[in-house]
mmCIF file of the protein (N, C-alpha, C, O) and its ligand, coordinates in Angstrom:
data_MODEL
# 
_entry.id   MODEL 
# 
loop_
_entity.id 
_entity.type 
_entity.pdbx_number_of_molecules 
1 polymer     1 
2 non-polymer 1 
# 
_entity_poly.entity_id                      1 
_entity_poly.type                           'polypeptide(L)' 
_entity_poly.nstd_linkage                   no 
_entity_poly.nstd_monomer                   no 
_entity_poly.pdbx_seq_one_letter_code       
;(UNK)(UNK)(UNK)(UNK)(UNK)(UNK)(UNK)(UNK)(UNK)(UNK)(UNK)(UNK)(UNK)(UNK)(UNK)(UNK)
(UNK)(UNK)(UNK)(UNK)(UNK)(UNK)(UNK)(UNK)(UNK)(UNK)(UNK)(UNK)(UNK)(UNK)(UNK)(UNK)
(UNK)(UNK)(UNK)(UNK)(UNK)(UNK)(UNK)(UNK)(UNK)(UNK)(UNK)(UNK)(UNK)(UNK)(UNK)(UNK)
(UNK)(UNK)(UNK)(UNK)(UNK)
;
_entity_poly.pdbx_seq_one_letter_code_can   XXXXXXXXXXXXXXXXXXXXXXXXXXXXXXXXXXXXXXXXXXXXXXXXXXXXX 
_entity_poly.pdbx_strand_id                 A 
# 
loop_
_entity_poly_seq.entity_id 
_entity_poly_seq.num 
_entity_poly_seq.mon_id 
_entity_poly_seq.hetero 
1 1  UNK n 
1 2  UNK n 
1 3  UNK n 
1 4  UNK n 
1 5  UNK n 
1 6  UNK n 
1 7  UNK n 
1 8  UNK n 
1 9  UNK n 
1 10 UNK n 
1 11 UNK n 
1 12 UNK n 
1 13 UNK n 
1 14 UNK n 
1 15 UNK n 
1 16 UNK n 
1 17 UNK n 
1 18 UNK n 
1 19 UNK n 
1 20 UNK n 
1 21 UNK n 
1 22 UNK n 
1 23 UNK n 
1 24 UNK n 
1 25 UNK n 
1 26 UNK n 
1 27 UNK n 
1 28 UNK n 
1 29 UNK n 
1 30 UNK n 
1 31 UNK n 
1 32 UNK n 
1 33 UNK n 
1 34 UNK n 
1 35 UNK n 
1 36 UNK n 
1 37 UNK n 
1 38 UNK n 
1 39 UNK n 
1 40 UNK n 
1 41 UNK n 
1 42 UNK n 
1 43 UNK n 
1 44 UNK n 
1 45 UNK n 
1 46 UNK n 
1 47 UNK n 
1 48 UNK n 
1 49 UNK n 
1 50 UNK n 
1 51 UNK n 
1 52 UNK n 
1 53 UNK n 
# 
loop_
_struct_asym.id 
_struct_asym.entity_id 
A 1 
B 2 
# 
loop_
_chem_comp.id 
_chem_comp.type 
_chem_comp.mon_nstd_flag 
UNK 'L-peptide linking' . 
ZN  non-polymer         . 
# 
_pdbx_entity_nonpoly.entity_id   2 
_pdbx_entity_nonpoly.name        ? 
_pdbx_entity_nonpoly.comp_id     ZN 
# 
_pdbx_nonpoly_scheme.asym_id         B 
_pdbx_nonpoly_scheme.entity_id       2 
_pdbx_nonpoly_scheme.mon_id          ZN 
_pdbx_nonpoly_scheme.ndb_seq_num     1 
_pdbx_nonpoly_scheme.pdb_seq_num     101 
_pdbx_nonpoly_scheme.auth_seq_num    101 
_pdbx_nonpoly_scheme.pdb_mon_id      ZN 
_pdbx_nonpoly_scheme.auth_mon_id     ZN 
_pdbx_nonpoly_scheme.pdb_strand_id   A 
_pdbx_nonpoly_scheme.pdb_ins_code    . 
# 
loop_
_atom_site.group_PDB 
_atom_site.id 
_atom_site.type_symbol 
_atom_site.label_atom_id 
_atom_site.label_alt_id 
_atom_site.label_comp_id 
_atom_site.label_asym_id 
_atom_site.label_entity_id 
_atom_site.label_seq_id 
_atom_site.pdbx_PDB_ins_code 
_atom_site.Cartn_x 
_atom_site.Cartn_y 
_atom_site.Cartn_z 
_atom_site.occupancy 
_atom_site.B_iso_or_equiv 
_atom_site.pdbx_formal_charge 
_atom_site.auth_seq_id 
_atom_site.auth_comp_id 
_atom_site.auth_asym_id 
_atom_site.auth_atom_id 
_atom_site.pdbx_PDB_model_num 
ATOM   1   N  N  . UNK A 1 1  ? 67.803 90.479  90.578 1.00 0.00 ? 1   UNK A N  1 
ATOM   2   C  CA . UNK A 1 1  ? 66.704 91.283  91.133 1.00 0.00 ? 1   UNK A CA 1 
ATOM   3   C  C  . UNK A 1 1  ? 65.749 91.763  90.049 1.00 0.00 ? 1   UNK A C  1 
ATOM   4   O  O  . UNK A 1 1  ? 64.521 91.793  90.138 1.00 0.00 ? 1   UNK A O  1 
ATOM   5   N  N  . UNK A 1 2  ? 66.359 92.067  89.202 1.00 0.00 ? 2   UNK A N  1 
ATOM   6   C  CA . UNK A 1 2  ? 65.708 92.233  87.906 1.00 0.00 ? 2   UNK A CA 1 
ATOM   7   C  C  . UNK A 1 2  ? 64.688 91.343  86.946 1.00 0.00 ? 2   UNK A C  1 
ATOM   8   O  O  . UNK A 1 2  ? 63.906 91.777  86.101 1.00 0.00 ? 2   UNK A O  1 
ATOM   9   N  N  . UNK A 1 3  ? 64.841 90.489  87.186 1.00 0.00 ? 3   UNK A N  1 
ATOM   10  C  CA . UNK A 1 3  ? 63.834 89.289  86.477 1.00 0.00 ? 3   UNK A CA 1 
ATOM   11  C  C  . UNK A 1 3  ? 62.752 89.866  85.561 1.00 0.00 ? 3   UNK A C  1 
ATOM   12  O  O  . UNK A 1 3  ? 62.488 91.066  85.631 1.00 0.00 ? 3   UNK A O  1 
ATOM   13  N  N  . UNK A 1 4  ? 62.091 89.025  84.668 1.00 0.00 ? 4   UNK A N  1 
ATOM   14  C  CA . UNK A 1 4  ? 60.810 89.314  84.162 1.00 0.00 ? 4   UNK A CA 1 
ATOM   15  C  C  . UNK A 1 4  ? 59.680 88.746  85.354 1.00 0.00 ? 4   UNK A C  1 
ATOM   16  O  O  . UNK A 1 4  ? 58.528 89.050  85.663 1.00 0.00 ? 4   UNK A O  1 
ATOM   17  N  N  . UNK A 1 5  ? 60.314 88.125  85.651 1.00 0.00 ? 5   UNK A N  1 
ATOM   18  C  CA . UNK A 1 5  ? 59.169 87.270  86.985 1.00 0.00 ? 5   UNK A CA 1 
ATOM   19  C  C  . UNK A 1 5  ? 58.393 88.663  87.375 1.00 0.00 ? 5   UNK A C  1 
ATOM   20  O  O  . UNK A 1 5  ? 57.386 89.290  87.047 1.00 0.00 ? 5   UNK A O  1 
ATOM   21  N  N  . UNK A 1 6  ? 59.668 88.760  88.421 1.00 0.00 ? 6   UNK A N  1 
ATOM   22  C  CA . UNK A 1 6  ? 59.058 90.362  89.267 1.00 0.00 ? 6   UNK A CA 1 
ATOM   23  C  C  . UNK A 1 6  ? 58.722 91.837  88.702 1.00 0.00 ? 6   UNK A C  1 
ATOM   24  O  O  . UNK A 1 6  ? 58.245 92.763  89.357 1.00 0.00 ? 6   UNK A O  1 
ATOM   25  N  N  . UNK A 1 7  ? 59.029 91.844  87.533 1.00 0.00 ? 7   UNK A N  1 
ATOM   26  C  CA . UNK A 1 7  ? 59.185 92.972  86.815 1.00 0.00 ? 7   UNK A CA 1 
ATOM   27  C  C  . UNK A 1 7  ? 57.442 93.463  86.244 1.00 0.00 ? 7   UNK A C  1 
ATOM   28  O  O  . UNK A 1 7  ? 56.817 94.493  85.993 1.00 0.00 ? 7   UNK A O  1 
ATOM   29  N  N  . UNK A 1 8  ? 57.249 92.109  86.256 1.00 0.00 ? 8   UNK A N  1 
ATOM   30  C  CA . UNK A 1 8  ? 56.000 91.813  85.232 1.00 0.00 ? 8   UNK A CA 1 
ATOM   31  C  C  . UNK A 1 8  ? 54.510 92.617  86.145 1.00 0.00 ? 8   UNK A C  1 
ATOM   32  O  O  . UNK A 1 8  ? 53.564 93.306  85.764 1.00 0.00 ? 8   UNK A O  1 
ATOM   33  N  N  . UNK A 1 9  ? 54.912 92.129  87.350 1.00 0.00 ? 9   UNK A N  1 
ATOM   34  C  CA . UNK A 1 9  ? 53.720 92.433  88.213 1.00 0.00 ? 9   UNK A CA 1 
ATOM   35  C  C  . UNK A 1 9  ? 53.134 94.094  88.358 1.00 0.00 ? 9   UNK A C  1 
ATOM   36  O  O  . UNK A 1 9  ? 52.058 94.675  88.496 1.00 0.00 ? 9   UNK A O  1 
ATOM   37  N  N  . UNK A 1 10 ? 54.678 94.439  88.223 1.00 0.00 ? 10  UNK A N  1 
ATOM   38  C  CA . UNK A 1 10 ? 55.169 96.074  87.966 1.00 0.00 ? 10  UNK A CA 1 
ATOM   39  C  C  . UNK A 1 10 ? 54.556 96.783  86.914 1.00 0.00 ? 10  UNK A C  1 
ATOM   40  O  O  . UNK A 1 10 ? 53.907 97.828  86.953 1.00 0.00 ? 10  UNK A O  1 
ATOM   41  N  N  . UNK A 1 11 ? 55.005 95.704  85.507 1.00 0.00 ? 11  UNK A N  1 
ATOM   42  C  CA . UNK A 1 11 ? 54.359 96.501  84.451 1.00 0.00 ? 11  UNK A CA 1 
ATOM   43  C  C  . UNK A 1 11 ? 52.710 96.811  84.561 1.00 0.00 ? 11  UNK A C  1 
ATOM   44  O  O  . UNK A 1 11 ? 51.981 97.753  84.252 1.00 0.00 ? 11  UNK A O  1 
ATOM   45  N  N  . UNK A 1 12 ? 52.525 95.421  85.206 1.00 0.00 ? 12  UNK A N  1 
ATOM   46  C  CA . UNK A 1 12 ? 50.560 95.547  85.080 1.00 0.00 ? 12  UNK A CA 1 
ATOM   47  C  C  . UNK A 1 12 ? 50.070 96.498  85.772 1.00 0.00 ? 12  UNK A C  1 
ATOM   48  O  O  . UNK A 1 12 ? 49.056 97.089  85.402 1.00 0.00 ? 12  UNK A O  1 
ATOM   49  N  N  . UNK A 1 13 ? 50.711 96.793  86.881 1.00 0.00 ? 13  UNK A N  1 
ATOM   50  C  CA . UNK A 1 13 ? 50.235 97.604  88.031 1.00 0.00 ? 13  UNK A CA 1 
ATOM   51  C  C  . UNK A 1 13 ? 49.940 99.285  86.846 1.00 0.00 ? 13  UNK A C  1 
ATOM   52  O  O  . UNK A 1 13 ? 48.928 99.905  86.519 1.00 0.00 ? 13  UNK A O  1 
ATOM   53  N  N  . UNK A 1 14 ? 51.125 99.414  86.606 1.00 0.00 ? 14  UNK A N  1 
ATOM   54  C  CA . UNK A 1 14 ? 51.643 100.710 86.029 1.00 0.00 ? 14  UNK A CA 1 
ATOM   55  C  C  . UNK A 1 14 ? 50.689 100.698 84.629 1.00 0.00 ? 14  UNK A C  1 
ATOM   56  O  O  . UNK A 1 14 ? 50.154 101.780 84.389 1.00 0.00 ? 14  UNK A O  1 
ATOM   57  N  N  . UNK A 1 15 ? 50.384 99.476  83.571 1.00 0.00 ? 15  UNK A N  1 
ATOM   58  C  CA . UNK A 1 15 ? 49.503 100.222 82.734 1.00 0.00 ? 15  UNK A CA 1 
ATOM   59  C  C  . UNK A 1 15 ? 48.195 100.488 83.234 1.00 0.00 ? 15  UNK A C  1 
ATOM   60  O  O  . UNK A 1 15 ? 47.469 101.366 82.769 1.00 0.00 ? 15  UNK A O  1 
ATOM   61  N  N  . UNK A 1 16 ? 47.805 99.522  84.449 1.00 0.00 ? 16  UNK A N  1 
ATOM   62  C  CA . UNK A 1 16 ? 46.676 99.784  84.664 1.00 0.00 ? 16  UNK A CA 1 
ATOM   63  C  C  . UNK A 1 16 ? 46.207 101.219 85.224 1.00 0.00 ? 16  UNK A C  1 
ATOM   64  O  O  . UNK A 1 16 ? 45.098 101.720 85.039 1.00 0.00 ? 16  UNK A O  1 
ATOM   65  N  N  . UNK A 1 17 ? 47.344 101.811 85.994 1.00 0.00 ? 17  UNK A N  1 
ATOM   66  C  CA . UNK A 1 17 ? 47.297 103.104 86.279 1.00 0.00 ? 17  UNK A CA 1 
ATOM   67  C  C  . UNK A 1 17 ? 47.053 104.013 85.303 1.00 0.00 ? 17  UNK A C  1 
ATOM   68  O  O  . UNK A 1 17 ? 46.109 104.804 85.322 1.00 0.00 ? 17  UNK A O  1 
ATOM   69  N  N  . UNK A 1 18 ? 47.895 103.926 84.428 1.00 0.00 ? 18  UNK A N  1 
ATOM   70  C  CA . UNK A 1 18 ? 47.590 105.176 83.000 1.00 0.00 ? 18  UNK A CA 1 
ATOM   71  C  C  . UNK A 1 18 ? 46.459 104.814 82.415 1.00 0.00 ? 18  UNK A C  1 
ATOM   72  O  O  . UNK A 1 18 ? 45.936 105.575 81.600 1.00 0.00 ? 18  UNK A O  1 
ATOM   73  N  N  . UNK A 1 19 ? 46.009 103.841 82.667 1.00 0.00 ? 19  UNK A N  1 
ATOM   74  C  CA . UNK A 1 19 ? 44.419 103.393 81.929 1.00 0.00 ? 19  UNK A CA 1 
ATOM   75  C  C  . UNK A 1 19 ? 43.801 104.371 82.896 1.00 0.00 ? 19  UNK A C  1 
ATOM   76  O  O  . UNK A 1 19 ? 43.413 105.483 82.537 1.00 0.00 ? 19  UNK A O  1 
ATOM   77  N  N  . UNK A 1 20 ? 43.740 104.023 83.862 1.00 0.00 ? 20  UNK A N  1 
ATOM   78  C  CA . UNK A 1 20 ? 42.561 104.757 84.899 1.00 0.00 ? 20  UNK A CA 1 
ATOM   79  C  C  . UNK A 1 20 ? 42.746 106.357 84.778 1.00 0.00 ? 20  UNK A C  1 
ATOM   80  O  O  . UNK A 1 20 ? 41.874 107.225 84.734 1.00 0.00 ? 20  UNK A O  1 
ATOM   81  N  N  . UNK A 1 21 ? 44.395 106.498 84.731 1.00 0.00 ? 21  UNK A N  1 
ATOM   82  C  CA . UNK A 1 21 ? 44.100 108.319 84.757 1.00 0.00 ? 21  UNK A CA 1 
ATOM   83  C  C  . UNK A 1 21 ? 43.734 108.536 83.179 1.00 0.00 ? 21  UNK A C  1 
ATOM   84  O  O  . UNK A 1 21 ? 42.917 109.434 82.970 1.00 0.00 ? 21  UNK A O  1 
ATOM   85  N  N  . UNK A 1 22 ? 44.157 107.936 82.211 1.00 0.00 ? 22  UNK A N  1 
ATOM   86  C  CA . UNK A 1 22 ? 43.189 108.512 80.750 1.00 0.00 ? 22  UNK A CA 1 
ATOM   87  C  C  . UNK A 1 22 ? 41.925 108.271 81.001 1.00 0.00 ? 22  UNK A C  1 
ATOM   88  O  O  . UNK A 1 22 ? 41.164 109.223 80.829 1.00 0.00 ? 22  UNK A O  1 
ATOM   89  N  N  . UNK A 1 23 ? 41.411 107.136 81.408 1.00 0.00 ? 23  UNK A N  1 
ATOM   90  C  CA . UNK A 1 23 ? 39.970 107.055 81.457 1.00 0.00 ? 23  UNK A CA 1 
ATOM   91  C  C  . UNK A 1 23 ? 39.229 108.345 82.679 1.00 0.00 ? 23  UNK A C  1 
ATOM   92  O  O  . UNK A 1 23 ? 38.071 108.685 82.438 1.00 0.00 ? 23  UNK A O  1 
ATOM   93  N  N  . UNK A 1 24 ? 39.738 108.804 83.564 1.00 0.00 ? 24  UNK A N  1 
ATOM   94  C  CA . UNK A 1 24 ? 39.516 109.394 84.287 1.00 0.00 ? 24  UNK A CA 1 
ATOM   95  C  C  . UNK A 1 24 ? 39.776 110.842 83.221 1.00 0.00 ? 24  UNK A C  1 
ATOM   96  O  O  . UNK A 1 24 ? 39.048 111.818 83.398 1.00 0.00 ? 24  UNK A O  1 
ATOM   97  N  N  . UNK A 1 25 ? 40.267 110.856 82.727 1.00 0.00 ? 25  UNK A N  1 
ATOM   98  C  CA . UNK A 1 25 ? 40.531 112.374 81.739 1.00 0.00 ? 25  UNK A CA 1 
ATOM   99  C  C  . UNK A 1 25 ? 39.914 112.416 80.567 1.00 0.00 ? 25  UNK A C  1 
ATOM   100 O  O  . UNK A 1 25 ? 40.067 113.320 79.746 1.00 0.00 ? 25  UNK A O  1 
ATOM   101 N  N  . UNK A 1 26 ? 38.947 111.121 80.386 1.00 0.00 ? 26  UNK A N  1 
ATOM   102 C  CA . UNK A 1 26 ? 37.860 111.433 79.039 1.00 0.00 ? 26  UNK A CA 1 
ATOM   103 C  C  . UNK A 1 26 ? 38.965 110.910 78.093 1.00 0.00 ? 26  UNK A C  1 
ATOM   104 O  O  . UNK A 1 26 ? 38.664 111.609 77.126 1.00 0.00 ? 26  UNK A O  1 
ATOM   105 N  N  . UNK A 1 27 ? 39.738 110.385 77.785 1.00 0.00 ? 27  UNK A N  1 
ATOM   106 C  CA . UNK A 1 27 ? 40.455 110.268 76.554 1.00 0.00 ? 27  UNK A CA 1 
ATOM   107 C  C  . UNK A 1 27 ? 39.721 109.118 76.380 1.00 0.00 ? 27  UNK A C  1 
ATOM   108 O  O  . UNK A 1 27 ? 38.989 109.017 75.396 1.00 0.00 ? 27  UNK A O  1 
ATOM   109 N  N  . UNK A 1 28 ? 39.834 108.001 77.413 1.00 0.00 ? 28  UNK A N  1 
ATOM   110 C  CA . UNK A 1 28 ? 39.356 106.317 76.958 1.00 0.00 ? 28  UNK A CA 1 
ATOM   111 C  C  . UNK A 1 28 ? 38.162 106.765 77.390 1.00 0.00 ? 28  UNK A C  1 
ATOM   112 O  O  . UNK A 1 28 ? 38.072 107.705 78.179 1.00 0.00 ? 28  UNK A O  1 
ATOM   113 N  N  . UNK A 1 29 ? 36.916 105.984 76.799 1.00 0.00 ? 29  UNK A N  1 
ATOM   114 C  CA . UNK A 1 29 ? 35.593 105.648 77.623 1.00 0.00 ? 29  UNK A CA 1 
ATOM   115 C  C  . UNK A 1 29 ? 35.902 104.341 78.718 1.00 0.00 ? 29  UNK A C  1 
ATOM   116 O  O  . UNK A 1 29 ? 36.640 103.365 78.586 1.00 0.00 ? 29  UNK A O  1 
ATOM   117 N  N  . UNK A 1 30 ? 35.246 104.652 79.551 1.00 0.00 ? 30  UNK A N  1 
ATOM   118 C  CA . UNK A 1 30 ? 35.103 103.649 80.994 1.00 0.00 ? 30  UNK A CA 1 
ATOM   119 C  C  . UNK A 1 30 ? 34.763 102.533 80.331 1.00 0.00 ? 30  UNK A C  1 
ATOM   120 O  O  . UNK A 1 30 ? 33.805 102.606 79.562 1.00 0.00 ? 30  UNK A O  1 
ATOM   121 N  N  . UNK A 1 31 ? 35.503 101.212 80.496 1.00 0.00 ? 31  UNK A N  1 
ATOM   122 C  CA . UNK A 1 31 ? 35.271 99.829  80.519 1.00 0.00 ? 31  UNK A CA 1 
ATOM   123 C  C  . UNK A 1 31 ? 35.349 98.940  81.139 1.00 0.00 ? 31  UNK A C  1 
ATOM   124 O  O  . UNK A 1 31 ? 36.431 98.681  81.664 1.00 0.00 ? 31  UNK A O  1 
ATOM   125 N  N  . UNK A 1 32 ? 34.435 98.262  81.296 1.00 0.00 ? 32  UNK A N  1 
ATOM   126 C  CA . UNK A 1 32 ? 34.222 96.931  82.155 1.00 0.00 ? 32  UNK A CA 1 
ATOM   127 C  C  . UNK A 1 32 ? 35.325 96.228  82.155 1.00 0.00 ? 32  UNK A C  1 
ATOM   128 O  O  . UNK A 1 32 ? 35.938 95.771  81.190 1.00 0.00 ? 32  UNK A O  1 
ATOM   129 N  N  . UNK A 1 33 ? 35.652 96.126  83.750 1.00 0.00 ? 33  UNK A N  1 
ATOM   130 C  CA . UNK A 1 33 ? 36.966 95.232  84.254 1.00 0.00 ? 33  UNK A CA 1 
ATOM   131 C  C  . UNK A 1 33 ? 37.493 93.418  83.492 1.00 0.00 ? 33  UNK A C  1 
ATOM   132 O  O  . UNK A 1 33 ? 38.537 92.856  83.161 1.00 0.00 ? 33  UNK A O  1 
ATOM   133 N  N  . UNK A 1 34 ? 35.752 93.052  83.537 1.00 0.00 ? 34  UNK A N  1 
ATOM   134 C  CA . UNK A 1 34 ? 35.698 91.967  83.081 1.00 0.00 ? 34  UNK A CA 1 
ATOM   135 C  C  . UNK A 1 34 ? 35.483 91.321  81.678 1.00 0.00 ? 34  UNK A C  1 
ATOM   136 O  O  . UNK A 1 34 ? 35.901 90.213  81.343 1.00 0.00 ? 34  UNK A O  1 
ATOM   137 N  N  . UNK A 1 35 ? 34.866 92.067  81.019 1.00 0.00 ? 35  UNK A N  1 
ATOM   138 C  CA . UNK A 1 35 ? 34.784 92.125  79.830 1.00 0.00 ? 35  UNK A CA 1 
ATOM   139 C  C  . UNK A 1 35 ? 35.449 92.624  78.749 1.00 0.00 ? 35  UNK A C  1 
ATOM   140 O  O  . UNK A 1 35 ? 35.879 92.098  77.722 1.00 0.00 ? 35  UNK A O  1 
ATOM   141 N  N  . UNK A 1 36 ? 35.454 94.038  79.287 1.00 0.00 ? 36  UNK A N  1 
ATOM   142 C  CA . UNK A 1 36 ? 37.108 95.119  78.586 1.00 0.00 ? 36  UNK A CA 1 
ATOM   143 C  C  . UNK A 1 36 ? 35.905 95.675  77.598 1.00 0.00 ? 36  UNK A C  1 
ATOM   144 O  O  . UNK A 1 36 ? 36.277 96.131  76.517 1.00 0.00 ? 36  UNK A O  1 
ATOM   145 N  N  . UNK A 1 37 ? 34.258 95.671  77.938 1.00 0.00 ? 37  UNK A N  1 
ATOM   146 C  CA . UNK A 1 37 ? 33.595 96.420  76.443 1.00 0.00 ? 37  UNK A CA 1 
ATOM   147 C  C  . UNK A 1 37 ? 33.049 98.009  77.462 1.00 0.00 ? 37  UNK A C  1 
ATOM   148 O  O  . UNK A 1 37 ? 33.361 98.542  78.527 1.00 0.00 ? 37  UNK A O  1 
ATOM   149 N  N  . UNK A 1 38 ? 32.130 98.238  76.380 1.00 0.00 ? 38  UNK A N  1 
ATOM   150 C  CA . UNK A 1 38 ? 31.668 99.649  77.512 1.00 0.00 ? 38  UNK A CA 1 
ATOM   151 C  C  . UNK A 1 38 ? 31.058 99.252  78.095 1.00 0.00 ? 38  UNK A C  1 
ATOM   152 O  O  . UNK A 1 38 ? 30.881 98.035  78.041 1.00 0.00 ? 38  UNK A O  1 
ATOM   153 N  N  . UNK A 1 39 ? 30.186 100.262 79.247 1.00 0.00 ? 39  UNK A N  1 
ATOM   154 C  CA . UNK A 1 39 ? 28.878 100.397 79.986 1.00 0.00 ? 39  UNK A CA 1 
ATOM   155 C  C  . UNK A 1 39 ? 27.940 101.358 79.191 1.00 0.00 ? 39  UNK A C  1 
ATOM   156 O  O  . UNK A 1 39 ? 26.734 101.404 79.430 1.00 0.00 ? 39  UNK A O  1 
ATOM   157 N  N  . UNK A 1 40 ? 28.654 102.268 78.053 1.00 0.00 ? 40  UNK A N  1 
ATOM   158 C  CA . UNK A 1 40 ? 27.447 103.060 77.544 1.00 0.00 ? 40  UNK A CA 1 
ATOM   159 C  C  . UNK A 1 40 ? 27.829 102.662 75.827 1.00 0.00 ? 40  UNK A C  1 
ATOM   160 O  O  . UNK A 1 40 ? 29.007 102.557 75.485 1.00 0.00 ? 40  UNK A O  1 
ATOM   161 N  N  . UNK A 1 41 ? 26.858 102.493 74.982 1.00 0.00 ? 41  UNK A N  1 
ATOM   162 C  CA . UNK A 1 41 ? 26.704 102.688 73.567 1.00 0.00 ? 41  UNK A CA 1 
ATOM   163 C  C  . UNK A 1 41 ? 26.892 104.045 73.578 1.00 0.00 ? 41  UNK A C  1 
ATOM   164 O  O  . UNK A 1 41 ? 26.374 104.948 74.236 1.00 0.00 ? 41  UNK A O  1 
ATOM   165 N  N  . UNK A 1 42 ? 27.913 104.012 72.539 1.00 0.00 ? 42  UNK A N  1 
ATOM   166 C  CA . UNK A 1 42 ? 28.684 105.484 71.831 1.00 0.00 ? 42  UNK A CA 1 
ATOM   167 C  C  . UNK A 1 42 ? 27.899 105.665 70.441 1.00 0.00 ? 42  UNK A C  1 
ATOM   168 O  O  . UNK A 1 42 ? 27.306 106.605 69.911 1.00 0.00 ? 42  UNK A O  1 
ATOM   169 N  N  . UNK A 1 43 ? 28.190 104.230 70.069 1.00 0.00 ? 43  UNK A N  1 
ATOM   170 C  CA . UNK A 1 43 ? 27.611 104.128 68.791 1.00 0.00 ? 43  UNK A CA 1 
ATOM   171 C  C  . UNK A 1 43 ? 26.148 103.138 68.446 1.00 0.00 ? 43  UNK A C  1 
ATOM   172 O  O  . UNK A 1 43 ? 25.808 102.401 69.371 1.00 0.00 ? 43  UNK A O  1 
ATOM   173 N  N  . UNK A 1 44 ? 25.297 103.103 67.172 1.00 0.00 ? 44  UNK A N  1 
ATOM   174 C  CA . UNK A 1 44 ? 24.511 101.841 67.338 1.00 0.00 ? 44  UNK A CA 1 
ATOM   175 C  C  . UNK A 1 44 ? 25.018 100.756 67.420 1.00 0.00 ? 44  UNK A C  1 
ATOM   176 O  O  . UNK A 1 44 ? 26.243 100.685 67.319 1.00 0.00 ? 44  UNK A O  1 
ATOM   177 N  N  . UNK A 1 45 ? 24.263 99.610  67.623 1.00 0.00 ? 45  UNK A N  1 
ATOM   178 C  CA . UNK A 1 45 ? 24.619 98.674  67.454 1.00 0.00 ? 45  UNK A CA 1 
ATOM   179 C  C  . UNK A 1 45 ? 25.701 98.075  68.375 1.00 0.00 ? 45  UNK A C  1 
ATOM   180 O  O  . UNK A 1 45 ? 25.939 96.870  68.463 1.00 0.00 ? 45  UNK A O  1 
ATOM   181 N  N  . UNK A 1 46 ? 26.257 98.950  68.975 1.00 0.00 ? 46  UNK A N  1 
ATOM   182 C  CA . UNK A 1 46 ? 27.844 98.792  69.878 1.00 0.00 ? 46  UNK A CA 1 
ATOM   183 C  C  . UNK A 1 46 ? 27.314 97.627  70.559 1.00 0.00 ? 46  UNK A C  1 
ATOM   184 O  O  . UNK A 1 46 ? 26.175 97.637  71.026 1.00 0.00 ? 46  UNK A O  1 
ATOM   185 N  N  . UNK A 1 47 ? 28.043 96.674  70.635 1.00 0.00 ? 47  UNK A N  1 
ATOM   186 C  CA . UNK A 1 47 ? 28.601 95.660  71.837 1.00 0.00 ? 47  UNK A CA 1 
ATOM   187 C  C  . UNK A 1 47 ? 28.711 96.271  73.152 1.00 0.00 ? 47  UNK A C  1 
ATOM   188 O  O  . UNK A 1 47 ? 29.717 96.888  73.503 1.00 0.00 ? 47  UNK A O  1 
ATOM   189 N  N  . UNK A 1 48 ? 27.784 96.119  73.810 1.00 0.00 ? 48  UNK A N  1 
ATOM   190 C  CA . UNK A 1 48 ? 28.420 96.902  75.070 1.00 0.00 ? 48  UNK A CA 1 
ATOM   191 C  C  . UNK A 1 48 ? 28.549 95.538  76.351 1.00 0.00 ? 48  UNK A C  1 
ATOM   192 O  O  . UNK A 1 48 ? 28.634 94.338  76.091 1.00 0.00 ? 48  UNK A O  1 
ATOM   193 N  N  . UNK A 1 49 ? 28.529 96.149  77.684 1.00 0.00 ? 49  UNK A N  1 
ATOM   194 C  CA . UNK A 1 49 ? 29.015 94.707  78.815 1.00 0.00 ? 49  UNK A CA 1 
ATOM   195 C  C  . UNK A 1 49 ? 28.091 94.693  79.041 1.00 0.00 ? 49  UNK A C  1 
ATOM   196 O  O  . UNK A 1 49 ? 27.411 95.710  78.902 1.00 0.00 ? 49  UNK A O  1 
ATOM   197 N  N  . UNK A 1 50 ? 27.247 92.817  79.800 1.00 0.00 ? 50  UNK A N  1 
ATOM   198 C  CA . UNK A 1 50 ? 26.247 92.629  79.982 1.00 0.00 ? 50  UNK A CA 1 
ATOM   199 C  C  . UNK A 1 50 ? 26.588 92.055  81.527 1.00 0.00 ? 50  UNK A C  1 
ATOM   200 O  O  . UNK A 1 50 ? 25.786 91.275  82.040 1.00 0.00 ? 50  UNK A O  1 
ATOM   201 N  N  . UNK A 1 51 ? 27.694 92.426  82.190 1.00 0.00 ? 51  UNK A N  1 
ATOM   202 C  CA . UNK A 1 51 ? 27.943 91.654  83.052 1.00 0.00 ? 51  UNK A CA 1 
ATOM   203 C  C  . UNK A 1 51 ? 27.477 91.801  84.604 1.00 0.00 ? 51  UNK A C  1 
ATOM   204 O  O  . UNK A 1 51 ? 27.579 91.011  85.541 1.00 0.00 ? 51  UNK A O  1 
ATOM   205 N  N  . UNK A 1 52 ? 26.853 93.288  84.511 1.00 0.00 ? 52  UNK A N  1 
ATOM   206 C  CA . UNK A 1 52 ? 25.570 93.652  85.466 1.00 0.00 ? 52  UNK A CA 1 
ATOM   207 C  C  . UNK A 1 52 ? 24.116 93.389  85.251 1.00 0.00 ? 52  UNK A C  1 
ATOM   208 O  O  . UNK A 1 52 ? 23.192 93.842  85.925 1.00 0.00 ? 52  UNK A O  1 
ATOM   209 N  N  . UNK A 1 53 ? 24.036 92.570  84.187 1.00 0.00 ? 53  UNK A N  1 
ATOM   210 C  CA . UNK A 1 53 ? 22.503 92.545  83.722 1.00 0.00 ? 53  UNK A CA 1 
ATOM   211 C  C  . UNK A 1 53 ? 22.251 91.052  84.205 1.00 0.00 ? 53  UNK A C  1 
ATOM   212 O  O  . UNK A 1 53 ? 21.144 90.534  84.057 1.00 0.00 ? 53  UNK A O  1 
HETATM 213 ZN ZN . ZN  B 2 .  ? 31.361 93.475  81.400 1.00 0.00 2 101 ZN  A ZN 1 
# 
């Protein structure tokens, strides 16, 4: 019952959760699902996502 098979689907679910509640608590800045960069320049020059443009 234990497998990595099934286990795995579990883990993703679960980091993706603590991503969303840090990002939701200001620790992470919000990032694009698809890209994984920001939506806002923090810094110059930053790389940010172009994937709404
Ligand atoms: Zn993007």
């Amino acid at each position: 019952m234990n497998s990595p098979v099934v286990a795995l689907p579990y883990l993703i679910l679960w980091i993706a959760l603590m991503r969303a509640l840090l990002v939701s608590a200001a620790i992470l800045p919000a990032t694009c699902a698809r890209c994984g960069l920001r939506f806002e320049r923090a810094e110059l020059g930053e790389t940010v996502c172009s994937c709404r443009r």
